[in-house]
C-alpha positions as a Markdown table, in Angstrom:
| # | Residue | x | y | z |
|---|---|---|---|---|
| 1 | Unk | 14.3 | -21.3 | -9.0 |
| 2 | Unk | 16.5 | -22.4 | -5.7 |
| 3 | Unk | 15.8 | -20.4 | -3.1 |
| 4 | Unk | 18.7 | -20.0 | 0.6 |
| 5 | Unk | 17.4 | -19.9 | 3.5 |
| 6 | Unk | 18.9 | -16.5 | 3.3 |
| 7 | Unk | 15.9 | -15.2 | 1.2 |
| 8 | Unk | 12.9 | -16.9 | 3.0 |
| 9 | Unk | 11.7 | -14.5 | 5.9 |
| 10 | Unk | 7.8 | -15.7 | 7.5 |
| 11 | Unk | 6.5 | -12.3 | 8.9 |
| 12 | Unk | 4.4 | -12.5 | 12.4 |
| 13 | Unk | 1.4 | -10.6 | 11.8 |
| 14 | Unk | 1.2 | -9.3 | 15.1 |
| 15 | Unk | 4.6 | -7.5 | 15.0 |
| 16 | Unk | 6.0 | -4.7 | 13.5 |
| 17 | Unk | 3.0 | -2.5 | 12.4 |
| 18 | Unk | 2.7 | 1.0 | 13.2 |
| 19 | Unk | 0.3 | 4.1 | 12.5 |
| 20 | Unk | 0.4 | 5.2 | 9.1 |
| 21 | Unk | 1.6 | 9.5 | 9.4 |
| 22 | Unk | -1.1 | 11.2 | 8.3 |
| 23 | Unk | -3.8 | 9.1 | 7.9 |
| 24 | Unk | -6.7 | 8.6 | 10.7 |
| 25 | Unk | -9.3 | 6.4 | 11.7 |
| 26 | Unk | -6.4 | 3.6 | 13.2 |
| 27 | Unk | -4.9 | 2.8 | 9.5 |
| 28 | Unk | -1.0 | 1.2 | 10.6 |
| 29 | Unk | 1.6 | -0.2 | 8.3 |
| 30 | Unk | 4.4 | -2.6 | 8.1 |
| 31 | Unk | 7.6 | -2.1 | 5.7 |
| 32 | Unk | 8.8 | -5.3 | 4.8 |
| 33 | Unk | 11.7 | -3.8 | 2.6 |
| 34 | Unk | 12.5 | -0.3 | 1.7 |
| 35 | Unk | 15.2 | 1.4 | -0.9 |
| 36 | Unk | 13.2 | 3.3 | -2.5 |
| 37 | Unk | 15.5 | 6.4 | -2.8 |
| 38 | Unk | 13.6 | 9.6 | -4.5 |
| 39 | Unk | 16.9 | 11.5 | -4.6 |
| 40 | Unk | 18.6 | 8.7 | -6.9 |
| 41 | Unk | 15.4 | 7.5 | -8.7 |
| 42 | Unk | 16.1 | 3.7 | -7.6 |
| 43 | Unk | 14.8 | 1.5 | -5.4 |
| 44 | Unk | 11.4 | 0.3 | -4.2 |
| 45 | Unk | 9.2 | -0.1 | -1.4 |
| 46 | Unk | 6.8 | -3.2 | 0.1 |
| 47 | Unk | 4.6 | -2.5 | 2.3 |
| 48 | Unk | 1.6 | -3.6 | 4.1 |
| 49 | Unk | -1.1 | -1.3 | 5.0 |
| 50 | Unk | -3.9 | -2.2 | 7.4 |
| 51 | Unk | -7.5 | -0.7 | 7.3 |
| 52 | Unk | -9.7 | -1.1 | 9.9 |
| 53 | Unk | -14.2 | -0.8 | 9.0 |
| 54 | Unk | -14.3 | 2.8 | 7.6 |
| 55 | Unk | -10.9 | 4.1 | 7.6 |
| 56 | Unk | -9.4 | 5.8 | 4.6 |
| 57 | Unk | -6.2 | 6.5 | 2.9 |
| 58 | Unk | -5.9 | 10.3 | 1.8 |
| 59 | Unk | -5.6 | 11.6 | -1.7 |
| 60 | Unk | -1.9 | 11.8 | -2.5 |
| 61 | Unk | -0.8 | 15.3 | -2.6 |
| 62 | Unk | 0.5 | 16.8 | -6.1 |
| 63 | Unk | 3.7 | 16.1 | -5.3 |
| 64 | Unk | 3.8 | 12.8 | -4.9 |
| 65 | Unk | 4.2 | 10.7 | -8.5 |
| 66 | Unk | 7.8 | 10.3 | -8.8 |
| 67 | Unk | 7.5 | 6.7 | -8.7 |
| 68 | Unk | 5.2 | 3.7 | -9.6 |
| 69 | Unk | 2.8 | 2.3 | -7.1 |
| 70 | Unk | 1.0 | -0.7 | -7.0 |
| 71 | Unk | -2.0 | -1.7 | -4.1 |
| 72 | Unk | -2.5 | -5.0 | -4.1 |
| 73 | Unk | -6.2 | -5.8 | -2.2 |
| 74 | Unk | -4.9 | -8.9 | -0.3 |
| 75 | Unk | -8.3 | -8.9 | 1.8 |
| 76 | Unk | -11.7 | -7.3 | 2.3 |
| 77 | Unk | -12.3 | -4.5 | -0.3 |
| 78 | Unk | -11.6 | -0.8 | -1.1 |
| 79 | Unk | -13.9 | 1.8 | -2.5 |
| 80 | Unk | -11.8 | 4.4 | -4.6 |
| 81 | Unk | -12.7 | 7.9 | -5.5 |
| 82 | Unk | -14.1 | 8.5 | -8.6 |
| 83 | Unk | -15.2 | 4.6 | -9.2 |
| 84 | Unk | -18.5 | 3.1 | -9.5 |
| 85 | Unk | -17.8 | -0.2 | -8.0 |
| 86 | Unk | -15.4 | -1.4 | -5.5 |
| 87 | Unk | -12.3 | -3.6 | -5.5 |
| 88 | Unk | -12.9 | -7.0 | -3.6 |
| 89 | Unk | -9.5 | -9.1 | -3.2 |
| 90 | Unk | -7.5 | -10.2 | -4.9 |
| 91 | Unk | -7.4 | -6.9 | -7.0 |
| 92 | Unk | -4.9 | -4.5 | -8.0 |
| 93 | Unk | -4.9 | -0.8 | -8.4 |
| 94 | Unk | -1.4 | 0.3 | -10.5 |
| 95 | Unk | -0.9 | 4.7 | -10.2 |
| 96 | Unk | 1.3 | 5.3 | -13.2 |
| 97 | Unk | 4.7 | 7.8 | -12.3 |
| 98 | Unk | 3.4 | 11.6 | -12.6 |
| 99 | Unk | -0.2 | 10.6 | -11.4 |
| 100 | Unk | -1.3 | 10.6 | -7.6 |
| 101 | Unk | -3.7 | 8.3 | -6.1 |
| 102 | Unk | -7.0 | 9.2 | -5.6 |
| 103 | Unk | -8.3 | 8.7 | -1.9 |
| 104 | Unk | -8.8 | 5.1 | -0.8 |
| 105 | Unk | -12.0 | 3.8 | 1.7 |
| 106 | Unk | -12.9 | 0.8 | 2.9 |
| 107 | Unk | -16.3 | 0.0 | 4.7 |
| 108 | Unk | -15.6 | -3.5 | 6.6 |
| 109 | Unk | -11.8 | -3.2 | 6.4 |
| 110 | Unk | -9.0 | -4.5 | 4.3 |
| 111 | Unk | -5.1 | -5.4 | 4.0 |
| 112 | Unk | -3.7 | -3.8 | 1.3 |
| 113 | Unk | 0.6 | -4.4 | -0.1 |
| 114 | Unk | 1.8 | -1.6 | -1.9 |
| 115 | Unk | 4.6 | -2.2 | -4.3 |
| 116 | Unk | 6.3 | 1.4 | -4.9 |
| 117 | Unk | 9.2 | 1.8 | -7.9 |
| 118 | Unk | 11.2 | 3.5 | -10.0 |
């Protein structure tokens, strides 16, 4: 695959994150690209999500589920609702269109990328 230098972006950690709305405990996120487009039913979403020890992501609420997403556990580990174990990166936790993701902890922190899709 050739790749221009058009299509090659190296993202500074230290820029562009901001608190997540509604979530507490200091969680922020980044948006590297967003078209996701819930009126149209195209586009996606990627995005970074940062967890500091013992923050959590709230359940989704019902209506949420139009779309795909995907959490990808880049680092540290996430406890989810419901599961015996928890994910350590590199993991990935897929919430199918018409479900809603269940609420997401993590005890010593964690960088999550969530992929969201039509």
């Amino acid at each position: 695959m050739r790749v221009t230098a058009g299509e090659v972006h190296q993202l500074k950690d230290e820029e562009g994150w901001f608190p997540l709305p509604g979530a507490e405990g200091g969680v922020t996120v980044k948006i590297v690209t967003n078209s996701l487009d819930p009126t149209t039913r195209q586009g996606a979403r990627l995005q970074f999500l940062r967890l500091p020890p013992g923050a959590s992501l709230p359940e989704a609420p019902l209506t949420t589920g139009d779309y795909w997403q995907e959490f990808m556990v880049l680092s540290g580990s996430v406890e989810i609702e419901g599961h015996a174990a928890p994910l350590h990166a590199p993991a990935v936790v897929t919430v199918a269109h018409g479900a809603r993701l269940a609420s997401l902890r993590t005890n010593g922190g964690c960088v999550l990328a969530e992929m969201a899709h039509f």
